[in-house]
GUSE-581225 format. One record per residue (C-alpha): residue number from 1; chain; y, x, z. Coordinates in pm, whole numbers. Last residue first. Layout:
<atoms>
pos,unit,c2,c1,c3
NUM,A,Y,X,Z .
...
</atoms>
This chain:
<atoms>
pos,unit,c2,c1,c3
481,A,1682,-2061,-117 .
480,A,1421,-1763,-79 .
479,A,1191,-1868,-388 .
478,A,853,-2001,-372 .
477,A,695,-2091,-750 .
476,A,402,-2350,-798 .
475,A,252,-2304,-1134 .
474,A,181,-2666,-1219 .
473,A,-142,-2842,-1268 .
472,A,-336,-3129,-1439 .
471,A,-484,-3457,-1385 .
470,A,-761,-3647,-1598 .
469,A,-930,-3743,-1302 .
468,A,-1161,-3468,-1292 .
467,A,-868,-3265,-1228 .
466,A,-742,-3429,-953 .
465,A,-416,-3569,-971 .
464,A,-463,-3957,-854 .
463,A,-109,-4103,-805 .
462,A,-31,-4255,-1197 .
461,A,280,-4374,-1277 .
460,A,257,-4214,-1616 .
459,A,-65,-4054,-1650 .
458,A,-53,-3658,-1609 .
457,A,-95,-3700,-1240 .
456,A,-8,-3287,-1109 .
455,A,-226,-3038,-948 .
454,A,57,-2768,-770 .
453,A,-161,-2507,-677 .
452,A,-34,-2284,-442 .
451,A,227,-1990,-395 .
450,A,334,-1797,-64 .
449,A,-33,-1653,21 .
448,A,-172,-1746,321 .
447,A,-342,-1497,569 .
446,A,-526,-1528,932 .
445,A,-613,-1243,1011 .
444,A,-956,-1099,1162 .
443,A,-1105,-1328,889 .
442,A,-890,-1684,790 .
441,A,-779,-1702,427 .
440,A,-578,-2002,362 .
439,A,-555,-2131,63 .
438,A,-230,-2364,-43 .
437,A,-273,-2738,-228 .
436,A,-34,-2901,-369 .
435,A,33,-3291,-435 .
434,A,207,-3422,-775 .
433,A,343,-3711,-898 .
432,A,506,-3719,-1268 .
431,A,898,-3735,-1327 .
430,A,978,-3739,-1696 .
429,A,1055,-3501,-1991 .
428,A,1073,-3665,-2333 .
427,A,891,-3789,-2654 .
426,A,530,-3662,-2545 .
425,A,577,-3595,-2174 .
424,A,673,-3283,-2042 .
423,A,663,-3265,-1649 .
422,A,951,-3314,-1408 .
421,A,833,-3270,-1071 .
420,A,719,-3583,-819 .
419,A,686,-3670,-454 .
418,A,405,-3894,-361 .
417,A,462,-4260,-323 .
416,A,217,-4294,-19 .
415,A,-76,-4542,-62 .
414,A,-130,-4691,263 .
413,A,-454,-4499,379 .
412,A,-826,-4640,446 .
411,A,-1173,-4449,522 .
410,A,-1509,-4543,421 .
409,A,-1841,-4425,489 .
408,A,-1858,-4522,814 .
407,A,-1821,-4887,706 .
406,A,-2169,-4914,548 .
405,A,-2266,-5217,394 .
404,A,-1946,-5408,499 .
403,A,-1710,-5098,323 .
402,A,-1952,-5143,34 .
401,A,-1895,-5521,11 .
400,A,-1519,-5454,-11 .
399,A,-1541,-5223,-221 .
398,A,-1701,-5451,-472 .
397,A,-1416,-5698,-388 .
396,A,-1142,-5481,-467 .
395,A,-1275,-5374,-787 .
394,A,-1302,-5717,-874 .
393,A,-981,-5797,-791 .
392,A,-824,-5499,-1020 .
391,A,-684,-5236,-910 .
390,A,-363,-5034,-889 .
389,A,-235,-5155,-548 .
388,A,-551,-5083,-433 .
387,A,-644,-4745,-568 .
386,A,-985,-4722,-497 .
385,A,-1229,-4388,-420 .
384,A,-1557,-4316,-450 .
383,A,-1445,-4016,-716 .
382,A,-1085,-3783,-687 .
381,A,-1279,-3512,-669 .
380,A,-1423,-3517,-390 .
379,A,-1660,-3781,-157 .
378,A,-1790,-3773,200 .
377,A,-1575,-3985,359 .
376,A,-1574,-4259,55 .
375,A,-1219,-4327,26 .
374,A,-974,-4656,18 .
373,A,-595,-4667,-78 .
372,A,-422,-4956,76 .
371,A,-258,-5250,-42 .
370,A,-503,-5434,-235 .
369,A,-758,-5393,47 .
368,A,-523,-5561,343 .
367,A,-762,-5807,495 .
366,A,-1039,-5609,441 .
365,A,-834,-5256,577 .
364,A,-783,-5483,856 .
363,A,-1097,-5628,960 .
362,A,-1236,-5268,946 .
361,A,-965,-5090,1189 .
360,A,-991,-5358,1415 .
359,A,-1392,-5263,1393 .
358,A,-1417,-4920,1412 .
357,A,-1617,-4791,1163 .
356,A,-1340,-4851,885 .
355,A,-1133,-4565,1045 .
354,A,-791,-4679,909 .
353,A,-553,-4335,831 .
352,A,-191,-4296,866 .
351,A,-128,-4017,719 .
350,A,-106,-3661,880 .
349,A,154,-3476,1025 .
348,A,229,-3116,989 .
347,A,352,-2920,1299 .
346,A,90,-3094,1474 .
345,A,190,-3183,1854 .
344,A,49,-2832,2090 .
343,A,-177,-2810,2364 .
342,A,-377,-2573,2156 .
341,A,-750,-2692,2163 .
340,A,-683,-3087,2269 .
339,A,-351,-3110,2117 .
338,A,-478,-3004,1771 .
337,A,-769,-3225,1779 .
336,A,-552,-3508,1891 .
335,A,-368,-3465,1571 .
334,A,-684,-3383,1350 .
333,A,-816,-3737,1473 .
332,A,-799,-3921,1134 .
331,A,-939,-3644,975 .
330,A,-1285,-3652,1141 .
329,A,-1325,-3960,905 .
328,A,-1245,-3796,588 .
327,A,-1525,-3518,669 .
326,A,-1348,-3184,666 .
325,A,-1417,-3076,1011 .
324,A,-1810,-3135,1000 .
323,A,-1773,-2914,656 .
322,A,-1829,-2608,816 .
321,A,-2189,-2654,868 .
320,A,-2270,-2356,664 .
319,A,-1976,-2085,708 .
318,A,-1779,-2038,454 .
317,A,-1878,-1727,380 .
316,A,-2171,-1603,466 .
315,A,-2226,-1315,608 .
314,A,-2583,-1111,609 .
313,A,-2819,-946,828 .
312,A,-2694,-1140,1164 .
311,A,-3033,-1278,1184 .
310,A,-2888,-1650,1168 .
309,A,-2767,-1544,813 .
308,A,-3106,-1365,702 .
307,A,-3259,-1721,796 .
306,A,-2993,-1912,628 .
305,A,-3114,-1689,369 .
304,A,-3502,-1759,352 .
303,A,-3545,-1918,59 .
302,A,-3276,-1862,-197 .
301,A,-3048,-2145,-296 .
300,A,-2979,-2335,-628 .
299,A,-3337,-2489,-697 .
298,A,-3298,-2730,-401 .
297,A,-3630,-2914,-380 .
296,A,-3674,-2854,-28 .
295,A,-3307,-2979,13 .
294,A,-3227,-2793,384 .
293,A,-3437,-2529,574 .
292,A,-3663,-2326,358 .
291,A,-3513,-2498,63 .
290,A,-3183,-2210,118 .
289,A,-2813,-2290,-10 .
288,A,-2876,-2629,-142 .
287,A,-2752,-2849,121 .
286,A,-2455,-2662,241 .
285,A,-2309,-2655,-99 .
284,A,-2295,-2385,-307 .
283,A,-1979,-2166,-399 .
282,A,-2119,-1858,-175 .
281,A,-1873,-1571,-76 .
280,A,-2212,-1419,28 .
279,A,-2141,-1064,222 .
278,A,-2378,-793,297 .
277,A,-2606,-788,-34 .
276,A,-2897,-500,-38 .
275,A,-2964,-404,-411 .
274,A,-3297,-413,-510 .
273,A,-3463,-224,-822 .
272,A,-3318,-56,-1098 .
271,A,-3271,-354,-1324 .
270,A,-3137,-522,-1060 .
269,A,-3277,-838,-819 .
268,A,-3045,-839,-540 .
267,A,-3109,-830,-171 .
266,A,-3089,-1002,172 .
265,A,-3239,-909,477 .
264,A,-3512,-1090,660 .
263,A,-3756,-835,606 .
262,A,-3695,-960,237 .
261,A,-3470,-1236,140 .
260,A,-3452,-1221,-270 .
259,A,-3153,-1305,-495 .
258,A,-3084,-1358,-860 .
257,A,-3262,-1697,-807 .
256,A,-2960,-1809,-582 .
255,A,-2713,-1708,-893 .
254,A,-2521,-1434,-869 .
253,A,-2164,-1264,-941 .
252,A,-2146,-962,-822 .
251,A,-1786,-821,-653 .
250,A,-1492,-634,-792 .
249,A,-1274,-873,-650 .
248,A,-1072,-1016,-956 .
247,A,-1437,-1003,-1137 .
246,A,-1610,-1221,-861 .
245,A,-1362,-1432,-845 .
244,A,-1281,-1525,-1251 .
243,A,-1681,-1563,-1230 .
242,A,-1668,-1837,-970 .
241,A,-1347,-1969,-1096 .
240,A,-1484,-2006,-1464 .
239,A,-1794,-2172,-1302 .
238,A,-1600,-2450,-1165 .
237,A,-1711,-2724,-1263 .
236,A,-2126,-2601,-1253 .
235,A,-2290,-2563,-1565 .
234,A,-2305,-2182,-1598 .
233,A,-2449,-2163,-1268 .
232,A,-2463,-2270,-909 .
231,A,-2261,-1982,-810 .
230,A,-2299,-1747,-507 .
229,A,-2004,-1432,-543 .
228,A,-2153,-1146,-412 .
227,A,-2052,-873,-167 .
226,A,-2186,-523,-64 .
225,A,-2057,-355,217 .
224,A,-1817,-76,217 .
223,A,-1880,9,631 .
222,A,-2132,-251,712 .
221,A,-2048,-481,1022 .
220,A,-1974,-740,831 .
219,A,-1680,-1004,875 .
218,A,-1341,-759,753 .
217,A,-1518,-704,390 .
216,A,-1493,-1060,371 .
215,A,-1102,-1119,434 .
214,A,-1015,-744,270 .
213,A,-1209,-907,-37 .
212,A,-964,-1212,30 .
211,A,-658,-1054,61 .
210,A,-740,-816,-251 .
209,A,-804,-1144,-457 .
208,A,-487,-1345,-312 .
207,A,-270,-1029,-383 .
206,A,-133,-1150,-718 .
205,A,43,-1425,-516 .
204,A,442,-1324,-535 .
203,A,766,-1497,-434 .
202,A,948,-1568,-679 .
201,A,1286,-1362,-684 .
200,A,1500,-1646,-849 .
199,A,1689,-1407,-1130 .
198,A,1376,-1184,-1174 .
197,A,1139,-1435,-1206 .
196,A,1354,-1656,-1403 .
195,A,1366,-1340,-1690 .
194,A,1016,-1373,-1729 .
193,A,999,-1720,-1837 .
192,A,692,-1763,-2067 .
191,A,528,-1477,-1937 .
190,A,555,-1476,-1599 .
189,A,427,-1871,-1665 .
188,A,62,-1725,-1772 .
187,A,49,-1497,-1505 .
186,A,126,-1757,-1212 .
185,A,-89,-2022,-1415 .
184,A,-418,-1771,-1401 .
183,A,-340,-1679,-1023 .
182,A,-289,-2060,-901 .
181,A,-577,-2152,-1181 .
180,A,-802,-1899,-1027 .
179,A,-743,-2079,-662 .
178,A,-844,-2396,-783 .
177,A,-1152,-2504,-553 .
176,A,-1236,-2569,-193 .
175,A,-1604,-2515,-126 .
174,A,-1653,-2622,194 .
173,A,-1328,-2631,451 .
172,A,-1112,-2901,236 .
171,A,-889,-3052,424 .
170,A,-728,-3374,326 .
169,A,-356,-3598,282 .
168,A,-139,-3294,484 .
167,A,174,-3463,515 .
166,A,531,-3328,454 .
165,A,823,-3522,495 .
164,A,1074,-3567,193 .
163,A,1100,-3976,308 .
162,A,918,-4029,4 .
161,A,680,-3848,81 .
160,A,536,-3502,15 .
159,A,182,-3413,-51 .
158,A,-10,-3129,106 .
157,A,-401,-3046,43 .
156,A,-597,-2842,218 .
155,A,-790,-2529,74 .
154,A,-959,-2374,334 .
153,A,-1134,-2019,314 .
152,A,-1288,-1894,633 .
151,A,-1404,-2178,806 .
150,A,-1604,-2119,1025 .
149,A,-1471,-1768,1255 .
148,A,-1609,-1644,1562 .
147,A,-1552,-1325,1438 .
146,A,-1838,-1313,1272 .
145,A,-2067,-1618,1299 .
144,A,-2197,-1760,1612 .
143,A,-2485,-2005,1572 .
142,A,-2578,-2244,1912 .
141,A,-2603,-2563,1664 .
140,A,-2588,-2463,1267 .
139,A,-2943,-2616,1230 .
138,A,-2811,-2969,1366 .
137,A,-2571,-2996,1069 .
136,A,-2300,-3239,1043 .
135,A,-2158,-3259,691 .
134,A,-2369,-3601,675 .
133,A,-2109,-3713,945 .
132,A,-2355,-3929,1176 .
131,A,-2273,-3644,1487 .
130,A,-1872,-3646,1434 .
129,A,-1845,-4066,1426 .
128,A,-2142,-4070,1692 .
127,A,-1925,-3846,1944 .
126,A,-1606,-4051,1944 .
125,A,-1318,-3823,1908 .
124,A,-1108,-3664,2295 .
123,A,-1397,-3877,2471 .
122,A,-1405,-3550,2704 .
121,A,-1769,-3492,2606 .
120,A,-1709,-3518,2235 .
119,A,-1422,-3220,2284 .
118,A,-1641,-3020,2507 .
117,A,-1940,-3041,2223 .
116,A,-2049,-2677,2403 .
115,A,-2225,-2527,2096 .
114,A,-2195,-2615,1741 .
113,A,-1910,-2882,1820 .
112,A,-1702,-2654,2015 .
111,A,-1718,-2413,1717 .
110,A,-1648,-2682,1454 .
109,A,-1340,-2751,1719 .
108,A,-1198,-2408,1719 .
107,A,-1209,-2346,1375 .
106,A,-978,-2653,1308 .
105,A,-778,-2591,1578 .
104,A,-671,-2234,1438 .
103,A,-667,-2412,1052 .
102,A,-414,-2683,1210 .
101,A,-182,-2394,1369 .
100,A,-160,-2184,1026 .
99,A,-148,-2507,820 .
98,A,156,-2636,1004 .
97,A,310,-2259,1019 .
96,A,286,-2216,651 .
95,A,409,-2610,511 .
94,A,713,-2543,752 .
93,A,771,-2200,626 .
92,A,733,-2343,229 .
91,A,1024,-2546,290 .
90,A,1241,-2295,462 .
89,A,1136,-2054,136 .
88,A,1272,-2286,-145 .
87,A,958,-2431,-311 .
86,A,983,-2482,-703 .
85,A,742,-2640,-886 .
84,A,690,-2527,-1244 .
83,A,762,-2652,-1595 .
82,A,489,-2508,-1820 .
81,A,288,-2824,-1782 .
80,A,-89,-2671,-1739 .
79,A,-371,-2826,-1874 .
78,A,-675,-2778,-1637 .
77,A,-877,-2689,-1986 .
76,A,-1116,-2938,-2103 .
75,A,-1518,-2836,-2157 .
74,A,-1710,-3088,-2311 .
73,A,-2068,-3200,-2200 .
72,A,-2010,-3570,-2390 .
71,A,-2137,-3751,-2084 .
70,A,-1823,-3726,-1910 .
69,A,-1885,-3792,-1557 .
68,A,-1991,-3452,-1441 .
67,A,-1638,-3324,-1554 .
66,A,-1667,-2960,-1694 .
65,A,-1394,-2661,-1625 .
64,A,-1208,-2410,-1848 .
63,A,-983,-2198,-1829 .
62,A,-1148,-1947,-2105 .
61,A,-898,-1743,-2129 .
60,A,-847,-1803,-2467 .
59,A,-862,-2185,-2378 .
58,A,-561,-2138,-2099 .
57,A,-371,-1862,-2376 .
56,A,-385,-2193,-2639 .
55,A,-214,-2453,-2410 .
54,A,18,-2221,-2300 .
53,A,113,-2173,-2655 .
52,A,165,-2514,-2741 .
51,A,389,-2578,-2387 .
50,A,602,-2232,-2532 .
49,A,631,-2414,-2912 .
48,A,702,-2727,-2713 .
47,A,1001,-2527,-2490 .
46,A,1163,-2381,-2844 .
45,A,1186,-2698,-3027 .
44,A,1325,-2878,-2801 .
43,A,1586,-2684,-2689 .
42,A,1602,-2394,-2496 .
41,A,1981,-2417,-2353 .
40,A,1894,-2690,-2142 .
39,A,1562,-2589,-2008 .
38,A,1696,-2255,-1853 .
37,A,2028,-2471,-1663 .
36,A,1745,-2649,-1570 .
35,A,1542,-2368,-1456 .
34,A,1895,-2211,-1276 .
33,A,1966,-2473,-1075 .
32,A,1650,-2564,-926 .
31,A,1633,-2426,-602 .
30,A,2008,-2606,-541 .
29,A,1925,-2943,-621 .
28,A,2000,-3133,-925 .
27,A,2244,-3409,-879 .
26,A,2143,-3779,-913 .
25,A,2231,-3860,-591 .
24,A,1910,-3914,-462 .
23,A,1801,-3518,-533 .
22,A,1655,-3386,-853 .
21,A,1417,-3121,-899 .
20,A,1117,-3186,-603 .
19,A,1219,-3606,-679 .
18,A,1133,-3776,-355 .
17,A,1037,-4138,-510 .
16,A,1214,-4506,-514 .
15,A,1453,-4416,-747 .
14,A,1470,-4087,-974 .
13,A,1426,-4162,-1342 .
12,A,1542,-3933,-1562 .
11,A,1785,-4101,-1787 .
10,A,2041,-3851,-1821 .
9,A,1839,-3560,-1782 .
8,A,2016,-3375,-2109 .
7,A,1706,-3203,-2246 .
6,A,1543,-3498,-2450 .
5,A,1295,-3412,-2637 .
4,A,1205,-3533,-2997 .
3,A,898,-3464,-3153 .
2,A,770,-3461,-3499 .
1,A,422,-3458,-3568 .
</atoms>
């Protein structure tokens, strides 16, 4: 099929939104000079054969990831638009700092929480909104992992407004997920524009995998320990990160019924007997890591490991019971979380967020339910969640009755027109919205790499980017501007 691309720009569309590439004036800003300059001298034909052949390395790699909804048990590829975001450095030092000091509160106050509960005691966040979170869990109380560190790999997620601000719209302390396709993208995209990495000196992220073995190896006690990567299989959504991981690092990659807890230690099954394991970077929930203690019926986990864990005979990372400070609701207070632990005002705001267990907070978010974006607090993925400005009045009202059922489930945001990047379209190149998420790795250091996943909203006007969601990504490229 034919297409035809336009390169010239001139009717980009750029009201009403914080366009990354072009600014209000319709002049294209400084950091991204020289790509556009790049994309006008390519052509048409040129840039779709390069999209075409992105599209092809992603399934040779075997990018791949399933969607539980899709009954059809096909694997899609994260697609990846070959036109990248571009951070200039001052930028991308606000978005490091912010998460730096909101990760340091963050691990304070799951601490608190699993021992002295200072922060409920003071009144700082009501105590039944942190104690009813389902990510709450009373078997973590009085534990001290290594280092007195929870939450060891975060990946939260920053959008941009309108205004230009940053925000961060989420944290996600349990199992966050991406990080291959920040590596895999970054490799891919060296390729396709090579000489715009040398011109723009990109900042580089091929060390995420040695950061984060040095981040594990740094929380046992063993000199050279042993580490494996927990998966919940073949089947799981992000089994080609788990394995991607675990070959980056150097590490196993295991299953929970590869494993066996003996003497209260933890070992592999080999062909040549057991192998002890020090370190679990484990990609299972909570819930199913042992049926000893949590789901008795959980067939992911190994019996006896939280056990081993408690015992001090093995690390795992993250830490269960982590997810306490990633529960929507527990967001809203992140601010005063921040000023209670550090005496400081967060260097990255949040947004406005309507607590539907409180009761003002309630009548409005009914009142207002077609103008506000509602989410299930202990939901991913992009799922339990409505778009009310994009729904219909049936949706609404169905939400409506589950917010009544059970309003501490819910949580309520005014949808934010989120920034956008220029993304290849069909027939032409147009603005699409994007958010971007950056891992932190938090051990003895605390470490984040200068690059991040840029997920991007495929559909036209679209504000949902997750991958399961139909979304896609962006190499996301820091450059000293």
């Amino acid at each position: 099929m034919s297409v035809t691309l336009k390169m010239d720009f001139g009717s980009y569309e750029i009201k009403g939104f914080h366009d990354e590439m072009m600014g209000d004036d319709g002049m294209v800003r400084s950091h991204y000079k020289l790509f556009q300059d790049r994309l006008k001298k390519m052509g048409m034909k040129k840039l779709t054969m390069l999209q075409h052949e992105t599209d092809r390395a992603q399934l040779t790699l075997g990018m791949t990831f399933n969607v539980y909804s899709d009954n059809q048990g096909v694997e899609r590829i994260l697609h990846l638009d070959i036109i990248p975001r571009i951070i200039p450095g001052k930028d991308w030092d606000i978005i490091d700092k912010g998460l730096k000091q909101r990760i340091i509160a963050l691990n304070m106050f799951i601490h608190d929480i699993y021992h002295e509960k200072k922060i409920l005691k003071d009144k700082v966040i009501p105590k039944e909104l942190v104690l009813s979170s389902t990510a709450f869990l009373k078997q973590c109380e009085g534990l001290n992992p290594p280092e007195d560190v929870w939450c060891h790999i975060t990946g939260s997620d920053v959008i941009r407004g309108e205004d230009g601000q940053f925000y961060v719209l989420e944290d996600n302390l349990r199992c966050p997920s991406g990080v291959s396709y920040m590596l895999e993208n970054r490799e891919i995209l060296k390729r396709t524009f090579p000489e715009l990495f040398e011109k723009l000196n990109v900042r580089p992220v091929y060390n995420y995998s040695h950061n984060l073995r040095d981040m594990l190896e740094s929380l046992s006690s063993v000199s050279n320990p042993s580490i494996a990567v927990l998966t919940p299989g073949i089947y799981n959504s992000a089994y080609f990160e788990h394995s991607y991981l675990a070959q980056q690092m150097g590490a196993e990659l295991v299953e929970g019924r590869d494993l066996i807890v003996q003497d209260e230690k933890v070992f592999m099954i080999t062909t040549k007997g057991l192998k002890q394991i020090d370190v679990i970077y484990r990609r299972v929930d909570d819930d199913f890591i042992d049926p000893l203690v949590f789901k008795k019926d959980s067939l992911l986990g190994t019996p006896g490991l939280f056990n081993a864990y408690k015992k001090g005979n093995v690390v795992l990372v993250n830490a269960p019971g982590t997810g306490v400070a990633d529960d929507k609701a527990v967001y809203a207070y992140i601010p005063r979380i921040i000023k209670y632990y550090l005496g400081e005002e967060a260097l990255l705001p949040n947004v406005q967020t309507y607590i539907c267990a409180e009761q003002d907070d309630r009548n409005y978010v009914l009142e207002h339910i077609d103008q506000l974006v509602v989410k299930q607090t202990d939901a991913s993925g992009g799922y339990g969640m409505l778009v009310g400005p994009k729904s219909t009045r049936e949706q609404q009202q169905e939400f409506v009755q589950l917010i009544k059922k059970n309003p501490r489930n819910y949580i309520a945001q005014p949808m934010i027109n989120l920034s956008r990047v220029p993304t290849i379209t069909e027939s032409t190149i147009e603005g699409r919205h994007v958010d971007l998420r950056p891992y932190i790795l938090y051990g003895k250091e605390l470490k984040i790499v200068p690059g991040a996943l840029t997920r991007v909203a495929l559909n036209k006007g679209s504000i949902v980017v997750n991958s399961s969601q139909g979304g896609g990504s962006k190499d996301t490229w820091v450059v000293d501007y």
